[in-house]
N, CA, C and O atoms as a printed pandas DataFrame, in Angstrom:
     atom_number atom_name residue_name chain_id  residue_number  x_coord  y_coord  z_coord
0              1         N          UNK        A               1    0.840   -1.164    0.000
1              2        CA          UNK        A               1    0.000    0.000    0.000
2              3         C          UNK        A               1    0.899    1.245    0.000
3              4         O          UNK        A               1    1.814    1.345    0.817
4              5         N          UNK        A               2    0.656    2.144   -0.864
5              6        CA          UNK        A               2    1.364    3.257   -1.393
6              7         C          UNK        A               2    1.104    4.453    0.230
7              8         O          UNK        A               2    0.037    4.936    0.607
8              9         N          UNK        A               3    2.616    4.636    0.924
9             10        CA          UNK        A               3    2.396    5.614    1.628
10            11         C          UNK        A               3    1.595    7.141    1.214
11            12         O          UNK        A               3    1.936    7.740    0.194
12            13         N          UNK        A               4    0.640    7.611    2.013
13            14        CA          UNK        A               4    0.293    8.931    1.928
14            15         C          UNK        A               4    0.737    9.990    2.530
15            16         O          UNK        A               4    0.509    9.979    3.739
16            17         N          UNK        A               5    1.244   10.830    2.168
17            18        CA          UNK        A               5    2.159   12.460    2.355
18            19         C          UNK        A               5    1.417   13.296    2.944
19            20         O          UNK        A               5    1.233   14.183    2.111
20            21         N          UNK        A               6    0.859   13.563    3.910
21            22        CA          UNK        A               6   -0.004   14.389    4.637
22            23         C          UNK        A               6    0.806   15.552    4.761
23            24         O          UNK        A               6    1.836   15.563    5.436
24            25         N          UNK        A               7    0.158   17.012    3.821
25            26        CA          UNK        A               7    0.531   18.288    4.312
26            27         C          UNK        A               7    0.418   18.712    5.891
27            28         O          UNK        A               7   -0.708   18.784    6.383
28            29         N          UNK        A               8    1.238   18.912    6.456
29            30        CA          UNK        A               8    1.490   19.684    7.555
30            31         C          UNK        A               8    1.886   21.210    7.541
31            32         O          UNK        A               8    3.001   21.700    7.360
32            33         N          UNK        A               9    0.947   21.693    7.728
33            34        CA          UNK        A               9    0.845   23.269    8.156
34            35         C          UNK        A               9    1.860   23.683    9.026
35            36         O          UNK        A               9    1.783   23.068   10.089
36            37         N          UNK        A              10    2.916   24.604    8.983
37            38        CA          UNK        A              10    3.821   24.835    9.668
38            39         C          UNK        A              10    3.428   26.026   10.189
39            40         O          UNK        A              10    2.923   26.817    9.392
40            41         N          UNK        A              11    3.516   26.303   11.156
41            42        CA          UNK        A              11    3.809   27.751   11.965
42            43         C          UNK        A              11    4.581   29.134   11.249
43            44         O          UNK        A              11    5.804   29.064   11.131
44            45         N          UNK        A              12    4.119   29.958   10.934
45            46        CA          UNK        A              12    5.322   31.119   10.362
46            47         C          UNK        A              12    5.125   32.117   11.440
47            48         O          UNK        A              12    4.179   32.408   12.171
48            49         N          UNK        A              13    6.576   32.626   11.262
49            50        CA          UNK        A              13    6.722   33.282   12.053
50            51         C          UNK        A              13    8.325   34.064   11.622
51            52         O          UNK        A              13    9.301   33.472   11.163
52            53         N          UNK        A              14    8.255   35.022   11.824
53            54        CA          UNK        A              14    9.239   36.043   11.578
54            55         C          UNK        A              14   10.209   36.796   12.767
55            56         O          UNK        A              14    9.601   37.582   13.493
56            57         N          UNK        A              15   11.562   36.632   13.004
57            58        CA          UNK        A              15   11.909   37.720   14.077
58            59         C          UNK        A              15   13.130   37.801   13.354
59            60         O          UNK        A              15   13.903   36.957   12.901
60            61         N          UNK        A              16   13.090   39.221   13.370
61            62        CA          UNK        A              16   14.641   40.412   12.783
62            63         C          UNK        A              16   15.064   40.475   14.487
63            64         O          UNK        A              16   14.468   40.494   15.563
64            65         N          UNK        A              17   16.631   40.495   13.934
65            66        CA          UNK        A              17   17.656   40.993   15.046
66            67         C          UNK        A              17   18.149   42.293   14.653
67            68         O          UNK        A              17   18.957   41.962   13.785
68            69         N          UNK        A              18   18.192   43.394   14.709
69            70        CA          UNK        A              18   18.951   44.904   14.390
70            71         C          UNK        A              18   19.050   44.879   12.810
71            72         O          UNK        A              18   19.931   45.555   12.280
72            73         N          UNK        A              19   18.325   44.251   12.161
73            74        CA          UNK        A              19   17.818   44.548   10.643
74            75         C          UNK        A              19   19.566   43.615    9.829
75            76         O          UNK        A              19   20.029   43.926    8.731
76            77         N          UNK        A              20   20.070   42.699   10.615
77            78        CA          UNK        A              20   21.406   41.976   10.395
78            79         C          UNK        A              20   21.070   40.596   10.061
79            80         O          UNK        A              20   21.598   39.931    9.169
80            81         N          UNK        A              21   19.878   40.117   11.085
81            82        CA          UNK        A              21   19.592   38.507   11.370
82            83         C          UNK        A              21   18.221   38.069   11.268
83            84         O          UNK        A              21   17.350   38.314   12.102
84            85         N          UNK        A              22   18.081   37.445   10.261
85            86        CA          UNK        A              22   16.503   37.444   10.091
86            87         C          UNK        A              22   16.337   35.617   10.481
87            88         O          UNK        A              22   17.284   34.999    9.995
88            89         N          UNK        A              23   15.673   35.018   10.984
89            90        CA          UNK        A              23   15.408   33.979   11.293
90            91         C          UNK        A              23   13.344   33.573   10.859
91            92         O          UNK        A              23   12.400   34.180   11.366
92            93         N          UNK        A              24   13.263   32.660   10.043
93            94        CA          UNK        A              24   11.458   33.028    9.339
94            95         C          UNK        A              24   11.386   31.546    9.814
95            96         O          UNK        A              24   12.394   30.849    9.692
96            97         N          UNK        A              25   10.054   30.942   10.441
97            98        CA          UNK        A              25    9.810   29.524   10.239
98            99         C          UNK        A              25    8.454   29.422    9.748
99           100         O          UNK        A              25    7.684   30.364    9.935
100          101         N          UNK        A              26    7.957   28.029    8.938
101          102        CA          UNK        A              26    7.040   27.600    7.526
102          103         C          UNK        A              26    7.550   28.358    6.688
103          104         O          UNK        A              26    7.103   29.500    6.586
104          105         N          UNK        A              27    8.553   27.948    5.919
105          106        CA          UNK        A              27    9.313   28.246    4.747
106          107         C          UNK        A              27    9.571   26.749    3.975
107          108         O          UNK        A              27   10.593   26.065    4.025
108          109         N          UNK        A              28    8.199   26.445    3.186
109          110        CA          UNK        A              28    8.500   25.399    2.800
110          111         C          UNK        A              28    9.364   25.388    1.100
111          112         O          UNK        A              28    9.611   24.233    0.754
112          113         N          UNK        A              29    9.689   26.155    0.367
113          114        CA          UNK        A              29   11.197   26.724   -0.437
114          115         C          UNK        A              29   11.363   27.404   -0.697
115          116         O          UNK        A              29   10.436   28.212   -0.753
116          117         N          UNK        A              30   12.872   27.871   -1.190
117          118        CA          UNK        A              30   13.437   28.949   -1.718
118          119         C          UNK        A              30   13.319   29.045   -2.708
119          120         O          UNK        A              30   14.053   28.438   -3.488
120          121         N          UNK        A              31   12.301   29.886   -3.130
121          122        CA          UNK        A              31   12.560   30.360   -5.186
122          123         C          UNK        A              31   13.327   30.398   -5.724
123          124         O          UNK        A              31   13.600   29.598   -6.619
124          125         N          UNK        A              32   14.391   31.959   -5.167
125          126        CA          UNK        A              32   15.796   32.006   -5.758
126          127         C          UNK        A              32   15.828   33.036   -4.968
127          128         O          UNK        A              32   14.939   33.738   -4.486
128          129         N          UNK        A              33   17.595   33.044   -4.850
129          130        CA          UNK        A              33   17.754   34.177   -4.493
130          131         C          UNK        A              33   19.142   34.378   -4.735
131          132         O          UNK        A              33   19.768   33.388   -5.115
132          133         N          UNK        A              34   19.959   35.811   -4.548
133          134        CA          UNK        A              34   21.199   36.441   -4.230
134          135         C          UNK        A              34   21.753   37.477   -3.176
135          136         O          UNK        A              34   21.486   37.420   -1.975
136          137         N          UNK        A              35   22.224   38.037   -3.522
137          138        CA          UNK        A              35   23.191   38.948   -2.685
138          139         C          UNK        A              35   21.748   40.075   -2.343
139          140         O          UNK        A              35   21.430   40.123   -1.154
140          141         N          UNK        A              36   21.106   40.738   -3.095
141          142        CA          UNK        A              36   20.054   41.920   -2.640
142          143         C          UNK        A              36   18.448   40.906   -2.754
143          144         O          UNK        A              36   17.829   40.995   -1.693
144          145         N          UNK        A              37   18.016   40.370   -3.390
145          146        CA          UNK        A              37   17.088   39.659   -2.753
146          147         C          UNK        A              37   16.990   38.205   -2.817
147          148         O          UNK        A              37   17.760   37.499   -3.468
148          149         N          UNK        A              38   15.689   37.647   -1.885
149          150        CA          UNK        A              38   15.287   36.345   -1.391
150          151         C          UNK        A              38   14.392   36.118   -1.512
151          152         O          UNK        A              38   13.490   36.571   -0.807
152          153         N          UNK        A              39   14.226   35.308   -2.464
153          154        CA          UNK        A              39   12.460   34.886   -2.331
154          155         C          UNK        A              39   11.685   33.421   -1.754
155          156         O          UNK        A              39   11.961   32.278   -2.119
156          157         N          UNK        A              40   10.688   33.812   -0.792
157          158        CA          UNK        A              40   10.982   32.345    0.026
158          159         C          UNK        A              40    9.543   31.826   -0.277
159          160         O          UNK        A              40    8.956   32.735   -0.863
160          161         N          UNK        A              41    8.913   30.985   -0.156
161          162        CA          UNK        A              41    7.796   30.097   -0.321
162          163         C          UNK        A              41    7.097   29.863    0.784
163          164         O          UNK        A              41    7.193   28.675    1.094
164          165         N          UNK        A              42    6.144   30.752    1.835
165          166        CA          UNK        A              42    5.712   30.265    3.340
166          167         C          UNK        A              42    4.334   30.050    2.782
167          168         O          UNK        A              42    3.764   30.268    1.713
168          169         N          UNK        A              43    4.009   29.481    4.064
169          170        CA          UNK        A              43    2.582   28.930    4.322
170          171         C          UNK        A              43    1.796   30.102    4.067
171          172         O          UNK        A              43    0.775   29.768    3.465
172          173         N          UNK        A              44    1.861   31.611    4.321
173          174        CA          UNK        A              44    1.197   32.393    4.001
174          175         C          UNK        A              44    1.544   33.249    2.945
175          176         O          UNK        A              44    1.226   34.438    2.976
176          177         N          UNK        A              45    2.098   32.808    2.116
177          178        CA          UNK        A              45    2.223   33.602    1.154
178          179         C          UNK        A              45    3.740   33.905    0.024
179          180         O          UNK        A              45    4.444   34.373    0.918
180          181         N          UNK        A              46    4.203   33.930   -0.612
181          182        CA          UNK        A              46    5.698   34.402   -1.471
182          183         C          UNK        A              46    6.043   35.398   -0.531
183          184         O          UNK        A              46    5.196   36.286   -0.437
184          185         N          UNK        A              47    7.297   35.541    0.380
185          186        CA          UNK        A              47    7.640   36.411    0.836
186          187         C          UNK        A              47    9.043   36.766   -0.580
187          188         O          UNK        A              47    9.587   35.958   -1.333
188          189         N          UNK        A              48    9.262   38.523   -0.437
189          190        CA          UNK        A              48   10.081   38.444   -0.780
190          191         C          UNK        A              48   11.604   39.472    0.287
191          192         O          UNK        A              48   11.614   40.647    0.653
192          193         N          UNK        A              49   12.048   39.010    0.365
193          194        CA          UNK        A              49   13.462   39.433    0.952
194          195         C          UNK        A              49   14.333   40.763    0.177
195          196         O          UNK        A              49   14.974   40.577   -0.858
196          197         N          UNK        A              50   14.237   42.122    0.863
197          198        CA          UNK        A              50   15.113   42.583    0.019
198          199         C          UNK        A              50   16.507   43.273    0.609
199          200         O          UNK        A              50   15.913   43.770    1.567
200          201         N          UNK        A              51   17.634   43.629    0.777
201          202        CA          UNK        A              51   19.056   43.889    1.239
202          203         C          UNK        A              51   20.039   43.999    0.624
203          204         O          UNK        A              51   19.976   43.973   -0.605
204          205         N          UNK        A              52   21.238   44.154    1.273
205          206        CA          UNK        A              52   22.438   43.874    0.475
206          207         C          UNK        A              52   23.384   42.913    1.400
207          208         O          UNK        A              52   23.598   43.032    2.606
208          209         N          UNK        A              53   23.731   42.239    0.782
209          210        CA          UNK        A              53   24.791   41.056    1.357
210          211         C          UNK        A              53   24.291   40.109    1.921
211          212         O          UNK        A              53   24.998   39.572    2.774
212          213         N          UNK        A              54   23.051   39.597    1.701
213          214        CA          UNK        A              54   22.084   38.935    1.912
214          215         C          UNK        A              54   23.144   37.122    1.855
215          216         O          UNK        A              54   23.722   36.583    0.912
216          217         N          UNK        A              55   23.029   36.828    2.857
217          218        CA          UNK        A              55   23.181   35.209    2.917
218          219         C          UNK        A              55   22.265   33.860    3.780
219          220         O          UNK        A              55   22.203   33.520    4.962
220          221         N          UNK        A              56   21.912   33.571    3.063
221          222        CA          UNK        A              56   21.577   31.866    3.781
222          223         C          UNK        A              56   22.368   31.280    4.846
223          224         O          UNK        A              56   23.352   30.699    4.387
224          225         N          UNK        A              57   22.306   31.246    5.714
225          226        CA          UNK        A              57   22.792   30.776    6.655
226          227         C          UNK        A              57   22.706   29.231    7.192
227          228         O          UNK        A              57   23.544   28.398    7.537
228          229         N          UNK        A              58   20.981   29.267    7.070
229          230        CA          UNK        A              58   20.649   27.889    7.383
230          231         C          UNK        A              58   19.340   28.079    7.126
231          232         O          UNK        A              58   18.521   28.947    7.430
232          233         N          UNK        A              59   19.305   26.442    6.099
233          234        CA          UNK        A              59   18.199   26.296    5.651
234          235         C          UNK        A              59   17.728   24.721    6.005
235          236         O          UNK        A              59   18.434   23.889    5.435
236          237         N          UNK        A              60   16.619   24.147    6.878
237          238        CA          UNK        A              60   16.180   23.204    7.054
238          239         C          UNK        A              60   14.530   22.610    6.285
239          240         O          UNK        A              60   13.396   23.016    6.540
240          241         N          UNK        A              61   14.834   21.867    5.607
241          242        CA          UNK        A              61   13.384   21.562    4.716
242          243         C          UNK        A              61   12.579   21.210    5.551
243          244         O          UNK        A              61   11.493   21.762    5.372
244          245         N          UNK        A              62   12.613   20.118    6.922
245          246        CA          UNK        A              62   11.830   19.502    7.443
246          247         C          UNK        A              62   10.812   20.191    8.470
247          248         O          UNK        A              62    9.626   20.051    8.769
248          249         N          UNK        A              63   12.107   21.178    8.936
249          250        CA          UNK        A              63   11.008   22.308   10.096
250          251         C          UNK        A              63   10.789   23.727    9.052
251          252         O          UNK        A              63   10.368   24.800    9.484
252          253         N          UNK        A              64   11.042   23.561    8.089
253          254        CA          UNK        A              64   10.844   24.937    7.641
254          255         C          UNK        A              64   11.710   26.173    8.045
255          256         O          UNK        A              64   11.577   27.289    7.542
256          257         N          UNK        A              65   12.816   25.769    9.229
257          258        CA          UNK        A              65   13.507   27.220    9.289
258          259         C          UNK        A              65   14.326   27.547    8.653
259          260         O          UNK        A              65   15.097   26.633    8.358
260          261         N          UNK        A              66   14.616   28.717    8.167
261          262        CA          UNK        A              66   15.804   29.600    7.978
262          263         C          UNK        A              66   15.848   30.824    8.229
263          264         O          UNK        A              66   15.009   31.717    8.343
264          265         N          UNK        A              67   17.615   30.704    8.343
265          266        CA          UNK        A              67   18.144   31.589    8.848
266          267         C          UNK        A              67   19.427   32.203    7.963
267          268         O          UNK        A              67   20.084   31.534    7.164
268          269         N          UNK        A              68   19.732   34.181    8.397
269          270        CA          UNK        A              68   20.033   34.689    6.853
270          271         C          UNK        A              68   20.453   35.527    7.732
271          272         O          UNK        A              68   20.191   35.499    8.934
272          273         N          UNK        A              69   21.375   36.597    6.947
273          274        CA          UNK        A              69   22.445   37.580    7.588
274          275         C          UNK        A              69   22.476   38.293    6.194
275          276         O          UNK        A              69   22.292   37.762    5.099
276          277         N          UNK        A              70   22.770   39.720    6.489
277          278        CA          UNK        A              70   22.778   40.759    5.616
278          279         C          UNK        A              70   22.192   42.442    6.358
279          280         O          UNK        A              70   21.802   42.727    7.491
280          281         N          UNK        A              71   22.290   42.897    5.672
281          282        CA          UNK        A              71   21.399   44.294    5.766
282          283         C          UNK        A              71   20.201   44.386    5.045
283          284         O          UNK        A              71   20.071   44.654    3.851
284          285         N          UNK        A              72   19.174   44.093    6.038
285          286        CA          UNK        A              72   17.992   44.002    5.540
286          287         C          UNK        A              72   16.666   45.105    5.550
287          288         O          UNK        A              72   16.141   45.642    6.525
288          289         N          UNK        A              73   16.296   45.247    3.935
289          290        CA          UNK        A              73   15.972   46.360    4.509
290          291         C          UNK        A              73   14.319   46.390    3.582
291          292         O          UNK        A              73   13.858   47.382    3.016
292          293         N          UNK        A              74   13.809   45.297    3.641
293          294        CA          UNK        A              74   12.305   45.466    3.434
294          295         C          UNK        A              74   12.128   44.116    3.128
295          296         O          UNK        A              74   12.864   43.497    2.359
296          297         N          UNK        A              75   11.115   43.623    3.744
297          298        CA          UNK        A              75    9.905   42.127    3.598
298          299         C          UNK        A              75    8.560   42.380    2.879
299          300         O          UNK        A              75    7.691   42.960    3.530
300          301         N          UNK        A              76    8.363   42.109    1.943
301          302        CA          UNK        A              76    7.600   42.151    1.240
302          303         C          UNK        A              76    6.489   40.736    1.037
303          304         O          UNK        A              76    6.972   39.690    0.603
304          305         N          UNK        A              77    5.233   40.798    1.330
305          306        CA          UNK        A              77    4.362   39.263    0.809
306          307         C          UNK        A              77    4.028   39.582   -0.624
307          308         O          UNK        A              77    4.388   40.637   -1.147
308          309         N          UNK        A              78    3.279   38.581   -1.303
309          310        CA          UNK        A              78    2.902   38.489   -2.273
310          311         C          UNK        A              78    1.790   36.456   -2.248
311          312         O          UNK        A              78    2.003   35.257   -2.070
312          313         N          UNK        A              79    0.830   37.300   -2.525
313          314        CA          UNK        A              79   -0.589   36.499   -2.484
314          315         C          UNK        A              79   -0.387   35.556   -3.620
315          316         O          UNK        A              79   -0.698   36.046   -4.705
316          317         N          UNK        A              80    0.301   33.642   -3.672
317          318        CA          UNK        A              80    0.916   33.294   -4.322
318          319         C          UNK        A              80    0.094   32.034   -5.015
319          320         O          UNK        A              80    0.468   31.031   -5.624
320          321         N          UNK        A              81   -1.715   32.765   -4.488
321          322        CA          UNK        A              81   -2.519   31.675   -5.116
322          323         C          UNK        A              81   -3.078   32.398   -6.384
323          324         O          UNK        A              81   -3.586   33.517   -6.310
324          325         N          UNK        A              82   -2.921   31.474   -7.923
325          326        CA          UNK        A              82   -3.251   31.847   -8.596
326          327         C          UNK        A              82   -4.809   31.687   -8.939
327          328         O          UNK        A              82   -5.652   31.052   -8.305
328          329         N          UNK        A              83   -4.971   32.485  -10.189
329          330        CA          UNK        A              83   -6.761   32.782   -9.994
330          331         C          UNK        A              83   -7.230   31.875  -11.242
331          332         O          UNK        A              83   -6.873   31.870  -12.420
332          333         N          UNK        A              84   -8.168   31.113  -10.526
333          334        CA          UNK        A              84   -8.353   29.919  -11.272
334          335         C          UNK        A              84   -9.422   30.073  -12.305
335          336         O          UNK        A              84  -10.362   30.823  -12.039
336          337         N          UNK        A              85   -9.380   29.299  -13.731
337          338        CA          UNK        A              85  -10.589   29.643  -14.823
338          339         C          UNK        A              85  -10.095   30.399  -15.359
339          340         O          UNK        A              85   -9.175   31.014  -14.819
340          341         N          UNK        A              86  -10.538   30.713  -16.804
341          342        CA          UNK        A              86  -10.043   31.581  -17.805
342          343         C          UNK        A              86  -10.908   32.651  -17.740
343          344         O          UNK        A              86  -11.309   33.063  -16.652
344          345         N          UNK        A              87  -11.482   33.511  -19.560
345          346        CA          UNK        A              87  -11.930   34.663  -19.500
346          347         C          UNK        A              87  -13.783   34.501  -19.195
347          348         O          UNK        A              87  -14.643   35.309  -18.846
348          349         N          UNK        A              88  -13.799   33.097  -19.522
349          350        CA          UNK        A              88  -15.298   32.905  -19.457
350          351         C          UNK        A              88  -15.739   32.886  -17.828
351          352         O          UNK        A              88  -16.879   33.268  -17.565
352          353         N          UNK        A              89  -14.898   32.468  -16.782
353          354        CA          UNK        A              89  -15.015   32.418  -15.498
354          355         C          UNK        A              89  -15.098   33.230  -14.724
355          356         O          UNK        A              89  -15.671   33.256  -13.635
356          357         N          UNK        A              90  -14.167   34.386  -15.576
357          358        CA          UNK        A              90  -14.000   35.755  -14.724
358          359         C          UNK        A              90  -15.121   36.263  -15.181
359          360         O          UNK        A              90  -15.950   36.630  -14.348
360          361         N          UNK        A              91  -15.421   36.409  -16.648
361          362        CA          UNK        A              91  -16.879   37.080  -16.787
362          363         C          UNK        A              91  -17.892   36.709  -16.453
363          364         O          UNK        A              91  -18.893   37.425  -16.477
364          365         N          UNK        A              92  -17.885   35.797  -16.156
365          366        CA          UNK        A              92  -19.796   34.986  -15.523
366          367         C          UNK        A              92  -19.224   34.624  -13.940
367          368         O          UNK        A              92  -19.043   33.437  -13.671
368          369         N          UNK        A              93  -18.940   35.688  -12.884
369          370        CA          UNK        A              93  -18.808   35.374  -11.582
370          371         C          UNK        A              93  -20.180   35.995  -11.033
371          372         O          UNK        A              93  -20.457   35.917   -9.837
């Protein structure tokens, strides 16, 4: 019998240290990122990361944390559910 993968909802949660140390948990992946931004994948939403000297520090898949160092200097969400149905769906709502 084929194991089943049960989504588990992770906790998010965000705490900055002096805008140096950002630590986020439910970060289930990293889009992409570099040196000025990060784009991360949480339970609530596309965050995006923006700074300079931006590094990964530590990234764990299983609990969702990571942790990042840089000068950070804006968090941005982005609402990362797309809108379902074409033009006939949107016009007959």
């Amino acid at each position: 019998m084929p194991e089943e993968k049960k989504s588990v909802k992770l906790p998010h949660n965000i705490i900055i240290e002096d805008r140096s140390r950002l630590m986020v948990t439910g970060v289930s992946n990293v889009d992409s990122f570099d040196e000025q931004t990060v784009v991360l994948i949480t339970e609530k939403g596309e965050l995006t990361i923006r700074g300079v000297n931006l590094n990964i520090s530590k990234f764990n898949v299983e609990t969702g944390e990571l942790s990042m160092d840089g000068n950070i200097y804006a968090l941005v969400y982005t609402n990362s559910q797309k809108q379902q149905g074409g033009l006939f769906s949107r016009l007959f709502r």
